[in-house]
HTML snippet that shows the backbone in 3Dmol.js (N, CA, C, O; Angstrom):
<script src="https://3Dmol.org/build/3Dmol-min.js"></script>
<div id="view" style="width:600px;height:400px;position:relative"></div>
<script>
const pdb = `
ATOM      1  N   UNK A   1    -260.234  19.548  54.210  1.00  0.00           N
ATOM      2  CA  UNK A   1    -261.556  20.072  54.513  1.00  0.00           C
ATOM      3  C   UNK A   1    -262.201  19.190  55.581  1.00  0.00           C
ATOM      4  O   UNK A   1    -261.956  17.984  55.574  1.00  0.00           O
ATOM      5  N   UNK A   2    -263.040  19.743  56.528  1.00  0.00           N
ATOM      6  CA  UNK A   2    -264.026  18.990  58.005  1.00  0.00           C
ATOM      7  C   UNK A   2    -264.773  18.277  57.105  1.00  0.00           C
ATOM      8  O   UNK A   2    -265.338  18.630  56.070  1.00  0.00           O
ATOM      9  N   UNK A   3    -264.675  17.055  57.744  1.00  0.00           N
ATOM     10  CA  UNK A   3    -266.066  16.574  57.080  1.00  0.00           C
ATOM     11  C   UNK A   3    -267.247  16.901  57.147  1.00  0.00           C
ATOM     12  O   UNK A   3    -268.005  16.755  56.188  1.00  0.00           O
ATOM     13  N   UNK A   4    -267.598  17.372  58.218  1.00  0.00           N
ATOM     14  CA  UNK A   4    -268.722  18.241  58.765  1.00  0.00           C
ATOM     15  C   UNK A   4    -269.432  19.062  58.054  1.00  0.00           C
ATOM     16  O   UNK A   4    -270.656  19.186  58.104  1.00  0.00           O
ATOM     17  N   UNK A   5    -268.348  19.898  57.076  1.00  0.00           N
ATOM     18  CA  UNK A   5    -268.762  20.636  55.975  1.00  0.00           C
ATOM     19  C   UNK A   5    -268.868  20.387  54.231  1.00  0.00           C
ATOM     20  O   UNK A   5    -269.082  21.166  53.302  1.00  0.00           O
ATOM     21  N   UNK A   6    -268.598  18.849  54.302  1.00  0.00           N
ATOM     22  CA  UNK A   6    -267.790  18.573  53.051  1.00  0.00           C
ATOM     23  C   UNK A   6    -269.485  17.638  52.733  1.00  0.00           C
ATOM     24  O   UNK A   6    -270.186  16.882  53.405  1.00  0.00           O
ATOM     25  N   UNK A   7    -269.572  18.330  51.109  1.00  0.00           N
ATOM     26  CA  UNK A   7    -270.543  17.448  50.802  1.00  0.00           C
ATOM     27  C   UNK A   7    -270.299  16.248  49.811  1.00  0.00           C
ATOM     28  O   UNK A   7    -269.107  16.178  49.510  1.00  0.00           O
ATOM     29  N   UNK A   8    -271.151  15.198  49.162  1.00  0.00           N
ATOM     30  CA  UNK A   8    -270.640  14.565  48.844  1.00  0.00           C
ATOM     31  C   UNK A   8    -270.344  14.504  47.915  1.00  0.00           C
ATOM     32  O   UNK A   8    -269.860  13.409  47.627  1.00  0.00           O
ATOM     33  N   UNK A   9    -270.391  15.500  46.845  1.00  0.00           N
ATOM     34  CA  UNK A   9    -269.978  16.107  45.716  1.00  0.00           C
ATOM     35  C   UNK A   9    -268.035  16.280  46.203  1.00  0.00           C
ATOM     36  O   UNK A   9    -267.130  15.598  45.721  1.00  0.00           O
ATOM     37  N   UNK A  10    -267.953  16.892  46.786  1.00  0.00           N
ATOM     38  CA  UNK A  10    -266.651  17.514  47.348  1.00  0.00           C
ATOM     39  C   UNK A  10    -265.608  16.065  47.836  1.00  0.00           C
ATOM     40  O   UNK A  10    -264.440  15.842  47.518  1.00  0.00           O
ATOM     41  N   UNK A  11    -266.130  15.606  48.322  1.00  0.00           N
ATOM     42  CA  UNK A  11    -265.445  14.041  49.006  1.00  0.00           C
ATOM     43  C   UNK A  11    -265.224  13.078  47.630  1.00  0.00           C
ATOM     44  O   UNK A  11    -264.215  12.452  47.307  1.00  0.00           O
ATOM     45  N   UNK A  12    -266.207  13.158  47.104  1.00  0.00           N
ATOM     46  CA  UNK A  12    -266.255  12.405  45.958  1.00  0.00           C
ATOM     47  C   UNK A  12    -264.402  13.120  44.771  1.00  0.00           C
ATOM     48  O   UNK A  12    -263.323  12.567  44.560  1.00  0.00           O
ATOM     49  N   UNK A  13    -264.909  14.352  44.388  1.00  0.00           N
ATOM     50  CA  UNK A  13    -264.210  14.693  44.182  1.00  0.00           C
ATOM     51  C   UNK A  13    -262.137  14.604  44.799  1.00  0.00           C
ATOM     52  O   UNK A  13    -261.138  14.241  44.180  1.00  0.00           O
ATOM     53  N   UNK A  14    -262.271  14.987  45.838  1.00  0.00           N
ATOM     54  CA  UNK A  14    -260.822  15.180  46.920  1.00  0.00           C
ATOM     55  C   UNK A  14    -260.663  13.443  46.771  1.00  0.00           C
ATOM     56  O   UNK A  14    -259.603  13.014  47.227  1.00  0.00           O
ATOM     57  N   UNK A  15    -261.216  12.838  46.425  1.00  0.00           N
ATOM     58  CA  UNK A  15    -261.095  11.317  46.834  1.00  0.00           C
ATOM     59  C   UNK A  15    -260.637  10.684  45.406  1.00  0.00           C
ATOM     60  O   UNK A  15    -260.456   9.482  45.215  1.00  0.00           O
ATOM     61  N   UNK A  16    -260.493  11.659  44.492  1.00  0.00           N
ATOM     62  CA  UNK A  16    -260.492  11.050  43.147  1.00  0.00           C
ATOM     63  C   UNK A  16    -259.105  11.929  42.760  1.00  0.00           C
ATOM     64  O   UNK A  16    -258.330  11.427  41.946  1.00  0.00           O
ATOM     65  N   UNK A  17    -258.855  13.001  43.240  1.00  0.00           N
ATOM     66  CA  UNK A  17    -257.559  13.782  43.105  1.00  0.00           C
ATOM     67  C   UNK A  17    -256.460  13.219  44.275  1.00  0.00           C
ATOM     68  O   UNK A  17    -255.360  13.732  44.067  1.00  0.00           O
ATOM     69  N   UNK A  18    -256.455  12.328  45.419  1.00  0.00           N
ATOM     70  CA  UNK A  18    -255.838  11.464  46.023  1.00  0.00           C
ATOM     71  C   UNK A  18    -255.752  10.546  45.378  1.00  0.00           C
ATOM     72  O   UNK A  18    -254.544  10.313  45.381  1.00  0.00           O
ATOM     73  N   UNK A  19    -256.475   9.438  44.485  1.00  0.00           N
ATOM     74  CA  UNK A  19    -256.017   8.667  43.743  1.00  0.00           C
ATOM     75  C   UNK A  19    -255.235   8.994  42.892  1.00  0.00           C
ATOM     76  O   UNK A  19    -254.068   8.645  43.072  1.00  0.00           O
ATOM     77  N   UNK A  20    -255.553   9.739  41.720  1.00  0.00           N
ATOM     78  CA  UNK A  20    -254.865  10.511  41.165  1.00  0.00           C
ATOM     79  C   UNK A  20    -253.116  10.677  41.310  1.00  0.00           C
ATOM     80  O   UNK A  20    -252.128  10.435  40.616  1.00  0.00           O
ATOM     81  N   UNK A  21    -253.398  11.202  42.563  1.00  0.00           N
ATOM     82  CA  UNK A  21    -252.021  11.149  43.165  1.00  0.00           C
ATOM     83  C   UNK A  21    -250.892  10.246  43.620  1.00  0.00           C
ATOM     84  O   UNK A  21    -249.664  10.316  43.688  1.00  0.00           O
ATOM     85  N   UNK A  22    -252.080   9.149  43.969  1.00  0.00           N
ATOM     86  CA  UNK A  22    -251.182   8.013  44.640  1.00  0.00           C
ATOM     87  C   UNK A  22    -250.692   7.038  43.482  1.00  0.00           C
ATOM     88  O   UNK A  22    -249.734   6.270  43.570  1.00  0.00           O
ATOM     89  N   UNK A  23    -251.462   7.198  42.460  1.00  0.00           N
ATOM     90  CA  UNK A  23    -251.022   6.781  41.472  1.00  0.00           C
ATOM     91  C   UNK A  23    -250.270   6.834  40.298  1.00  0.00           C
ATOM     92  O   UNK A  23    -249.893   6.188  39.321  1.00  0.00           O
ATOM     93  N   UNK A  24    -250.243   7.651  40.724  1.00  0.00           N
ATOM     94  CA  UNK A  24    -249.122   8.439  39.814  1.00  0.00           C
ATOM     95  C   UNK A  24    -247.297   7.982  39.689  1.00  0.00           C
ATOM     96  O   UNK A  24    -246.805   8.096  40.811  1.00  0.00           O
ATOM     97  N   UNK A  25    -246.650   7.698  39.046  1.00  0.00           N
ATOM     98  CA  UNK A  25    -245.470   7.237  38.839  1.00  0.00           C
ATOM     99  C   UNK A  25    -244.478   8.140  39.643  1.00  0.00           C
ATOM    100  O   UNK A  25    -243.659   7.440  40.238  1.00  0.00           O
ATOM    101  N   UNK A  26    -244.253   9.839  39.895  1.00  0.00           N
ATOM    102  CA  UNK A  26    -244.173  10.387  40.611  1.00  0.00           C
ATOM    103  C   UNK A  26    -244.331  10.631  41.906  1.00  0.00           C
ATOM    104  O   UNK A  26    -243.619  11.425  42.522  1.00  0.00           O
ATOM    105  N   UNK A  27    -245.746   9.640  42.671  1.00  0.00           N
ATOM    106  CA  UNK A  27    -245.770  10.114  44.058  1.00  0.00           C
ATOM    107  C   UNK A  27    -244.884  10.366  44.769  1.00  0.00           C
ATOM    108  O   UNK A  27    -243.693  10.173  44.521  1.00  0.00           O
ATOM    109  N   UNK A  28    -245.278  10.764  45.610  1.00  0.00           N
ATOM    110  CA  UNK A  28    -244.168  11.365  47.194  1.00  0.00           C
ATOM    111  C   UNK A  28    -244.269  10.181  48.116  1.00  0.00           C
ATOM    112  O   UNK A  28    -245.339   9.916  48.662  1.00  0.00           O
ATOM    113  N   UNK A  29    -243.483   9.659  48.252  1.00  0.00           N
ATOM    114  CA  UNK A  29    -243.657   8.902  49.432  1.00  0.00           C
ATOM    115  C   UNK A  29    -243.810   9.090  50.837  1.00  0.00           C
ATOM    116  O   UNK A  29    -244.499   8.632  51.748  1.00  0.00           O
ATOM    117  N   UNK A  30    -242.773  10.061  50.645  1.00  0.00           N
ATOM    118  CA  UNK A  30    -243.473  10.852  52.443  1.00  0.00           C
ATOM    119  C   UNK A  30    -244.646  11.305  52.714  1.00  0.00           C
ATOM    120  O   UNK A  30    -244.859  11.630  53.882  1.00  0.00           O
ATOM    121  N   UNK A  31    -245.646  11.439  51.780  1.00  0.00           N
ATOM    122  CA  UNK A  31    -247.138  11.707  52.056  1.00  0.00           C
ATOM    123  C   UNK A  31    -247.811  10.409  51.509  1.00  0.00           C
ATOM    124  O   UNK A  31    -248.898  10.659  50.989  1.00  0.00           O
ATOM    125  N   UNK A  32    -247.574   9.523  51.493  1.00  0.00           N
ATOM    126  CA  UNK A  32    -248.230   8.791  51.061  1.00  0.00           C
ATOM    127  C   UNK A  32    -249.168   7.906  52.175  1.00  0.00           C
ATOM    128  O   UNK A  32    -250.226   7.525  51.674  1.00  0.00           O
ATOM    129  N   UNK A  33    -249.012   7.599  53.282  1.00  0.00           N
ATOM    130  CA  UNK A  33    -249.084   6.775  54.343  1.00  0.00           C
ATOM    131  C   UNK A  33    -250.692   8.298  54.729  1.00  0.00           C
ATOM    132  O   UNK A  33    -251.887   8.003  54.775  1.00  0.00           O
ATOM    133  N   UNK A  34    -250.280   9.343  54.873  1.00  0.00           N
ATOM    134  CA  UNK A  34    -251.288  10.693  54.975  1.00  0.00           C
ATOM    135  C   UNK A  34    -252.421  10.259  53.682  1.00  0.00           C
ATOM    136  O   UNK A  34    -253.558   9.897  53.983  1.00  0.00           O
ATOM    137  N   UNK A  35    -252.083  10.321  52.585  1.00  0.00           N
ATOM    138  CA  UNK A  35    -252.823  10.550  51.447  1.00  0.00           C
ATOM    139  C   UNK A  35    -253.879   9.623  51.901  1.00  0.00           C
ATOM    140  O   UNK A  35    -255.015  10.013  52.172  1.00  0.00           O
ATOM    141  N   UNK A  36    -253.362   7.948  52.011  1.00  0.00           N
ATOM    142  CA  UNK A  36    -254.239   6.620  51.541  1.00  0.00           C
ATOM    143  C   UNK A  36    -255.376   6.929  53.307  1.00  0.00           C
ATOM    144  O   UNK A  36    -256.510   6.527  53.568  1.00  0.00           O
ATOM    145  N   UNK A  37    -254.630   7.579  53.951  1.00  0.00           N
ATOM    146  CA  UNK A  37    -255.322   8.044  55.366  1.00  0.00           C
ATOM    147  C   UNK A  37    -256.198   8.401  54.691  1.00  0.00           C
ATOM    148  O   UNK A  37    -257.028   7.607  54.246  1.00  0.00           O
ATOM    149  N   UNK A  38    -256.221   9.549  54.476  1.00  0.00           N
ATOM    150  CA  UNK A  38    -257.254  10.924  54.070  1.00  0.00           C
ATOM    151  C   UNK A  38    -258.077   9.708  52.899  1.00  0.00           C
ATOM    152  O   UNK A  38    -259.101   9.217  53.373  1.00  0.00           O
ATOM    153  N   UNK A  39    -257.810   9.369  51.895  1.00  0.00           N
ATOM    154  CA  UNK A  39    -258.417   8.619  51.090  1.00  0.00           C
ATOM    155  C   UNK A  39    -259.573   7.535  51.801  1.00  0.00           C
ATOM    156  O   UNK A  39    -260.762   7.559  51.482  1.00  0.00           O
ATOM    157  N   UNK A  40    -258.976   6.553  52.855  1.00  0.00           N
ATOM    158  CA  UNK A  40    -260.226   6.217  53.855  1.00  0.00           C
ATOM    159  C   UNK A  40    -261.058   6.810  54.461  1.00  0.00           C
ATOM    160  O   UNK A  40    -262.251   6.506  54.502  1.00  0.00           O
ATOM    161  N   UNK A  41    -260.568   7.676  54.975  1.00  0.00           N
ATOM    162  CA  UNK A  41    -261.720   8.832  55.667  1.00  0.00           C
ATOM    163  C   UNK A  41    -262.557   9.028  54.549  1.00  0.00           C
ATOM    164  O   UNK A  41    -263.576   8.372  54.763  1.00  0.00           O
ATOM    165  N   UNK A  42    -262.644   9.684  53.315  1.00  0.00           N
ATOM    166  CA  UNK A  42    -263.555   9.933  52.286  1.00  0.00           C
ATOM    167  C   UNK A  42    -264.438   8.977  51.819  1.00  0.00           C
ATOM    168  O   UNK A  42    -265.594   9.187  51.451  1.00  0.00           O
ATOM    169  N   UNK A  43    -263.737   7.708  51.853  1.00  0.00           N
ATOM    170  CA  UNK A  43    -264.381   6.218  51.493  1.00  0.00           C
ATOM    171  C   UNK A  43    -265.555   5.864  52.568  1.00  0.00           C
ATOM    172  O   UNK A  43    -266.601   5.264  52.321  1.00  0.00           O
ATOM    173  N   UNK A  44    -265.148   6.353  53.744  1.00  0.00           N
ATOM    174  CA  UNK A  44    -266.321   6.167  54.782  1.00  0.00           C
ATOM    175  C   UNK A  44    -266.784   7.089  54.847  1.00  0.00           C
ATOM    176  O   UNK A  44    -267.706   6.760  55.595  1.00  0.00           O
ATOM    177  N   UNK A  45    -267.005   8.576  54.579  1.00  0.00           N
ATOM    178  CA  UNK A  45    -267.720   9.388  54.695  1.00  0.00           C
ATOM    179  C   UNK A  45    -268.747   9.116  53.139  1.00  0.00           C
ATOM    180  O   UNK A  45    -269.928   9.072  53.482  1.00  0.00           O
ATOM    181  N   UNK A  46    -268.634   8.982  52.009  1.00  0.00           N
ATOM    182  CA  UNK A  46    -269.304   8.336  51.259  1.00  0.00           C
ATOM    183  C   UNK A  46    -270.056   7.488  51.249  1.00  0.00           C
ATOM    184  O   UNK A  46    -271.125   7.365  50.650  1.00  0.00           O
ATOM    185  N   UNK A  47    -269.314   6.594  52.192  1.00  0.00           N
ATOM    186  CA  UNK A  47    -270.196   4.995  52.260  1.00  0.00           C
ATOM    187  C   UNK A  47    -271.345   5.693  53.288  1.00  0.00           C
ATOM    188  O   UNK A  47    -272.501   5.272  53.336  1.00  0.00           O
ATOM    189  N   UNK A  48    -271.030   6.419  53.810  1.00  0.00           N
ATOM    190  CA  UNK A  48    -272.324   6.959  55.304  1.00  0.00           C
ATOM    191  C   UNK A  48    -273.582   7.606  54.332  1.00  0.00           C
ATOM    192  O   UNK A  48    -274.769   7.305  54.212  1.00  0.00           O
ATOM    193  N   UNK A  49    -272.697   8.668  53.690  1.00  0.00           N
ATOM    194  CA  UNK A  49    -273.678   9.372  53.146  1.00  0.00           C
ATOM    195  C   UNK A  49    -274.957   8.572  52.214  1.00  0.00           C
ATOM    196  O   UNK A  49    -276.173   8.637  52.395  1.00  0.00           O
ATOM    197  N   UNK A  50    -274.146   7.771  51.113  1.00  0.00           N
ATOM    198  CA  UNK A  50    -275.005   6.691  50.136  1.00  0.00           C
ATOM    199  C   UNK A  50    -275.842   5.827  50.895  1.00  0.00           C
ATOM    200  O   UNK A  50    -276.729   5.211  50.303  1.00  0.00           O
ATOM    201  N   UNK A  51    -275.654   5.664  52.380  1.00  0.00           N
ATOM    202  CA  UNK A  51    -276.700   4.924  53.221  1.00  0.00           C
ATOM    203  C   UNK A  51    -277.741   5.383  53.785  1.00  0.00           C
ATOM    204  O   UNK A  51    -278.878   4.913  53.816  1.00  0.00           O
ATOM    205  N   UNK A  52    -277.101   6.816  54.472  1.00  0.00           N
ATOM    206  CA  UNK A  52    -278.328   7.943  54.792  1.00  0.00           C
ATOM    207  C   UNK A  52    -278.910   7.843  53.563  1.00  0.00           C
ATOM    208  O   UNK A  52    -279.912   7.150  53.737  1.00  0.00           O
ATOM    209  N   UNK A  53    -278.854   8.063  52.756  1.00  0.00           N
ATOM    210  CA  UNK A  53    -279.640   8.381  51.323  1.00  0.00           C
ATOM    211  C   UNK A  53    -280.588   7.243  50.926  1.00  0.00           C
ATOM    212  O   UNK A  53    -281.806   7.397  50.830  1.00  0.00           O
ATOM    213  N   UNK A  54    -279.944   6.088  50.703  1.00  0.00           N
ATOM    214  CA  UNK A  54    -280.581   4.953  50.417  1.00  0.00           C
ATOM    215  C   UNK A  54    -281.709   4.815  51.465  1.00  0.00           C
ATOM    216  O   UNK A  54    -282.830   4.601  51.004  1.00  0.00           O
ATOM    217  N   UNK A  55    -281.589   4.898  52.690  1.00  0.00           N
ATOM    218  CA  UNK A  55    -282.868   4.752  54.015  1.00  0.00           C
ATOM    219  C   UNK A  55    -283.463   5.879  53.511  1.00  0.00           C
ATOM    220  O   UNK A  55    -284.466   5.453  52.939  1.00  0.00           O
ATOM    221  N   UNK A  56    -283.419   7.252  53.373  1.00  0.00           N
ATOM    222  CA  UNK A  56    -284.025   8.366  53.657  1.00  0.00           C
ATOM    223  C   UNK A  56    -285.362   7.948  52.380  1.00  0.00           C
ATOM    224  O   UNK A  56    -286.576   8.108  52.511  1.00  0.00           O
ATOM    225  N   UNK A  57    -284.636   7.407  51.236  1.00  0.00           N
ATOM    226  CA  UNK A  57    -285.224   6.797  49.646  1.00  0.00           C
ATOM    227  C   UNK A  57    -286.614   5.968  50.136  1.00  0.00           C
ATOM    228  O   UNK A  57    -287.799   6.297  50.195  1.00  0.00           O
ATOM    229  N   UNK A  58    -286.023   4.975  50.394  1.00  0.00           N
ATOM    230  CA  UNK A  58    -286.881   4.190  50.971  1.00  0.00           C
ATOM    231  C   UNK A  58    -288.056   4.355  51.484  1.00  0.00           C
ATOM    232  O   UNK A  58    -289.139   3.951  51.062  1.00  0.00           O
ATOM    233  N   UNK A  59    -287.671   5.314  52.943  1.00  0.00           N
ATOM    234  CA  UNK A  59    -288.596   5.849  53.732  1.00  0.00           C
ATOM    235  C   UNK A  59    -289.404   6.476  53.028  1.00  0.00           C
ATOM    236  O   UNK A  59    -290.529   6.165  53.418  1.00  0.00           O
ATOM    237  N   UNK A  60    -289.472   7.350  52.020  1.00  0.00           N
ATOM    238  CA  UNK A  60    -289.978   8.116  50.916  1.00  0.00           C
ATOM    239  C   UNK A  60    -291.073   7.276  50.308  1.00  0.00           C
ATOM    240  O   UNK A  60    -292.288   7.442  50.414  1.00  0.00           O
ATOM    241  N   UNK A  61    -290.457   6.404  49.692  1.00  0.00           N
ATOM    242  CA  UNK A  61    -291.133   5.082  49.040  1.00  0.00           C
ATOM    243  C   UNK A  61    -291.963   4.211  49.713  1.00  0.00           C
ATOM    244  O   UNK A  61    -293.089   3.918  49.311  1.00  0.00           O
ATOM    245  N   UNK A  62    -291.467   3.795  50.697  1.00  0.00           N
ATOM    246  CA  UNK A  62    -292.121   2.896  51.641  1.00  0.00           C
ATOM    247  C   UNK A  62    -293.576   3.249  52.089  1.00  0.00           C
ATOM    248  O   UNK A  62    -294.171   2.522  52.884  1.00  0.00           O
TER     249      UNK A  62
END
`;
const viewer = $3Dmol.createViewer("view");
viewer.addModel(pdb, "pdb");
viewer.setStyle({}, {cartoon: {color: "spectrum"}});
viewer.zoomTo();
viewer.render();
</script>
């Protein structure tokens, strides 16, 4: 999914079914090097979002 469209409900989620995966005794190794990819991308699209949020809070408060 774009990140563009992905909220953080959704990232949160896809980011927890990649662990899931990578952890698993089964993984694939040929996707794995992809997975822990895709897994950073979500980690920073999270970390963005929880910051927009935290300022936007603030600003609110402030």
């Amino acid at each position: 999914m774009d990140n563009n469209t992905l909220s953080y409900n959704e990232a949160l989620r896809e980011l927890e079914e990649l662990l899931r995966s990578i952890e698993s005794p089964g993984a694939d190794i040929d996707t794995l090097a992809a997975k822990v990819s895709r897994a950073t991308e979500l980690i920073k699209f999270c970390r963005s979002r929880l910051l927009k949020v935290e300022g936007e809070v603030k600003e609110i408060l402030g």
